[in-house]
C-alpha positions, 0 to 999 in steps of 0.5 A: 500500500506505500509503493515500496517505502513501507519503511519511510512511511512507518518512519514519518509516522513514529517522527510526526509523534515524537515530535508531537510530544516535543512540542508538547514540552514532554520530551527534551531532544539532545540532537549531536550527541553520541552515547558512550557509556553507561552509568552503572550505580549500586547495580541499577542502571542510572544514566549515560555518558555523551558527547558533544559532537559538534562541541567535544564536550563530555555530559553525563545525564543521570535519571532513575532508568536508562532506555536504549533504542540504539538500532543494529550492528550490522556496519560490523561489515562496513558495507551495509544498508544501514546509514553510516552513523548506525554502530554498536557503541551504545549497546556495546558499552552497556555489554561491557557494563555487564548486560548480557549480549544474546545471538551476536552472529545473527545477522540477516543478508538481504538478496535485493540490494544494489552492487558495490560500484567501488572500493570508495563506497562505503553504503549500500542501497536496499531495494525493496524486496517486493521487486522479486513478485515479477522480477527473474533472477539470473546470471549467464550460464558461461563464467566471465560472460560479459556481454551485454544482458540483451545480447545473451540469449535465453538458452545461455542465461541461468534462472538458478533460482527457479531450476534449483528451487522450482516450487518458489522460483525467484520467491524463496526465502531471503537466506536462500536467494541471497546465498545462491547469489553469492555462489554463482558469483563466486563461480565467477558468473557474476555481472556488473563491477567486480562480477559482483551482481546478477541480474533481476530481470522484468522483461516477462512482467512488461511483456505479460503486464504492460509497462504501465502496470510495471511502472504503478506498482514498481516506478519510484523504485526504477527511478530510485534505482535509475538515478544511482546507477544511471541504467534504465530497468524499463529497457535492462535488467536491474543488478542486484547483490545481498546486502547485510541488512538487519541483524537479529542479536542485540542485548538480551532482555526479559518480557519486560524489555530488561537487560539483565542489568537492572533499570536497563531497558532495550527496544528495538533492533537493538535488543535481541528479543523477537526477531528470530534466527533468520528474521521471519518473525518481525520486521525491524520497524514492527518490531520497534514500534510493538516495542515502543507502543506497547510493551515497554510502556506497560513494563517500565513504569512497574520498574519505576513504581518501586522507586526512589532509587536514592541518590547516583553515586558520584564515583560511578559517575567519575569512573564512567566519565574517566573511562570515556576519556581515557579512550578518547585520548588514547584514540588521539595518542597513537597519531599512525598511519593509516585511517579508521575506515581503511580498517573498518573496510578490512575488518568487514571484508574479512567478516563477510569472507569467515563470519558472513552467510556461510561459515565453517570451523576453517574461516571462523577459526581465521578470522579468530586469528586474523582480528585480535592481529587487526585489532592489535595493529589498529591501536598502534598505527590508526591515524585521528587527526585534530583534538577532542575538543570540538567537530571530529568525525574522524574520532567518531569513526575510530571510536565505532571502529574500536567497538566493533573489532570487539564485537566481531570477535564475539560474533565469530566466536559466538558463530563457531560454537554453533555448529548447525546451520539455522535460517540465514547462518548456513555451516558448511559442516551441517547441510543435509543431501541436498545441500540445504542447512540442516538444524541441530535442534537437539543440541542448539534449541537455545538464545545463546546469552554471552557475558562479559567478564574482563578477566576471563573473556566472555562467558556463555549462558543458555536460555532454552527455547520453549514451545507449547503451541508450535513443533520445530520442523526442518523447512524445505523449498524444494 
């Protein structure tokens, strides 16, 4: 019913009515600040600790209840649909502070976005999934074809998706289309820049619908798409690529919302709560409105009903402020070589190779060598030009860039103790005859819960999954 901008709409909406509640004087909005760590005090959560982006300054917030609406980490990857200020530092920090950190490794890969065009790219555009109702998938069936789509005739194209998956064709779930995308691109019949695309094509649909019927249903997203790439899809197939999009691990929380530290509540994507191994169960917008509408208003002012909590204690405040601080000025201290994002761009590479939609104990066991090495080398060579002291996007980069080498060492070892393949998270080692993922469902029917402990590194705690209405079957698109 909104043409492919769901999402947009659904966002229109959620800001017409904050806003509302700005203007009625019952929100305080602090725009340009970034959080970057968590006032813990005799075990509650009590406040934030914040910067100034535009001025440098550090500000301490306290209050009796501290909720995070901090959205994803699927940026661990560098490219990735999210916007570039999205990151993990809020919920990391709090990680850190000692909220526990549930299902890091699921991350959800969607198949329709539009292909990196170059090492200079640092974002990807998601297109709307809707374009897989009348658009055919395929690819040439010679590796390093690369005429131009119209001069491939039909015998020498390969709709993969429909000769491997002929009961849903170019429906199949997101997982599927995406890793299917992946291989054939890795067999080296991949199109566009770097061979990494392939084709959604809707000749068919304008043959069999018309033009016109194409353009009502689909036409602000060929425009969309005709100005990033500067192709027509009326007149050529549009290229697409899987895209790293959503991510399904977050802070564990209750049924209230609470992390497991107390007055710490959590919505939306950044929380794991409903979202499911592979996403099938709650879109992220969904999710976070059913979050913030209905279920937090309902639980948090149970938790705030037992108050006063009393006073926050000052040396909490002190020590949190101290560390942020200190990280600032080591950031600034080590003057090296080499930029935040080229380490980033790295780091994502290897995460996508070793930890992205398919894994193995092999690549996983790599990357578990190759990050601390990356990591170790970052602190001593990264490069942050200027001070803290006012607007410095380089420090902001570096910052995000620290907490994420942190965080993909968890998602990695977080993916190496699960050794079955479930929804999006295919392991080689675990795939049945046909090569479809194969669950362990009586070994690994559990949230996978890890805490932090900086004495001994993380430390896993299982929570196990229950269901009284529903069997957990094995699924199969053949």
């Amino acid at each position: 019913y909104a043409r492919g901008q769901t999402g947009q709409q659904l966002l229109l909406g959620a800001y017409q009515a904050l806003e509302r509640q700005v203007a009625a004087g019952k929100v305080e909005m602090h725009t340009r600040h970034e959080m970057l760590d968590l006032i813990v005090s005799d075990g509650r959560a009590r406040g934030v600790v914040i910067r100034d982006l535009v001025t440098g300054e550090i500000e301490t917030h306290v209050a009796d209840a501290v909720v995070l609406a901090t959205g994803g980490y699927g940026n661990v990857f560098y490219l990735s649909t999210n916007a570039k200020g999205c990151n993990t530092t809020a919920i990391w920090r709090a990680h850190l502070r000692g909220a526990y950190f549930a299902n890091p490794c699921y991350t959800q890969i969607h198949p329709t976005c539009i292909p990196v065009s170059g090492d200079y790219q640092s974002k990807l555009t998601l297109m709307s999934e809707s374009l897989r109702n009348d658009g055919r998938v395929w690819v040439p069936l010679r590796k390093g074809d690369n005429r131009p789509p119209g001069e491939i005739p039909e015998h020498e194209r390969d709709y993969y998706l429909e000769r491997m998956y002929p009961s849903f064709g170019n429906l199949v779930p997101r997982d599927i289309a995406s890793r299917a995308a992946k291989n054939v691109c890795d067999e080296g019949r991949g199109v566009g820049p770097g061979g990494l695309g392939v084709y959604l094509d809707f000749a068919d649909a304008i043959q069999r619908l018309g033009r016109e019927a194409v353009e009502k249903k689909y036409g602000n997203l060929f425009e969309m798409y005709e100005r990033i790439t500067g192709e027509n899809p009326y007149e050529v197939p549009m290229r697409i690529y899987p895209a790293v999009h959503y991510t399904m691990g977050g802070l564990w929380v209750d049924y209230d919302l609470q992390s497991t530290i107390p007055g710490l509540f959590v919505i939306g994507e950044a929380n794991f709560s409903d979202h499911g191994a592979n996403r099938l169960g709650a879109s992220a917008l969904m999710q976070g409105l059913a979050d913030g509408y209905f279920v937090l208003p309902a639980t948090i002012g149970d938790y705030l009903a037992d108050g006063p909590f009393g006073d926050v204690d000052q040396d909490a405040v002190d020590e949190a402020v101290d560390q942020v601080k200190g990280k600032i000025s080591r950031l600034l201290a080590v003057n090296g070589n080499r930029t935040a994002d080229s380490y980033h761009r790295e780091l994502g590479r290897l995460m996508w190779d070793y930890c992205g939609m398919e894994r193995s104990e092999e690549s996983l066991r790599k990357a578990l060598e190759r990050i601390p090495e990356l990591r170790e080398e970052f602190w001593s060579n990264v490069k942050v030009p200027g001070d803290g002291e006012g607007l410095n996007q380089a420090l902001e980069r570096a910052g995000r860039v620290a907490d994420f080498f942190e965080l993909a060492e968890l998602m990695c070892i977080d993916a190496l103790h699960r050794t079955e393949s479930c929804g999006g998270h295919f392991r080689v080692e675990s795939q049945d005859a046909d090569g479809e993922a194969l669950r362990d469902d009586e070994n690994f029917a559990y949230v996978a819960a890890w805490e932090h402990r900086p004495d001994g590194g993380p430390v896993l705690h299982k929570e196990a999954l229950e269901y009284e209405y529903v069997t957990m079957t094995q699924r199969s698109y053949k």
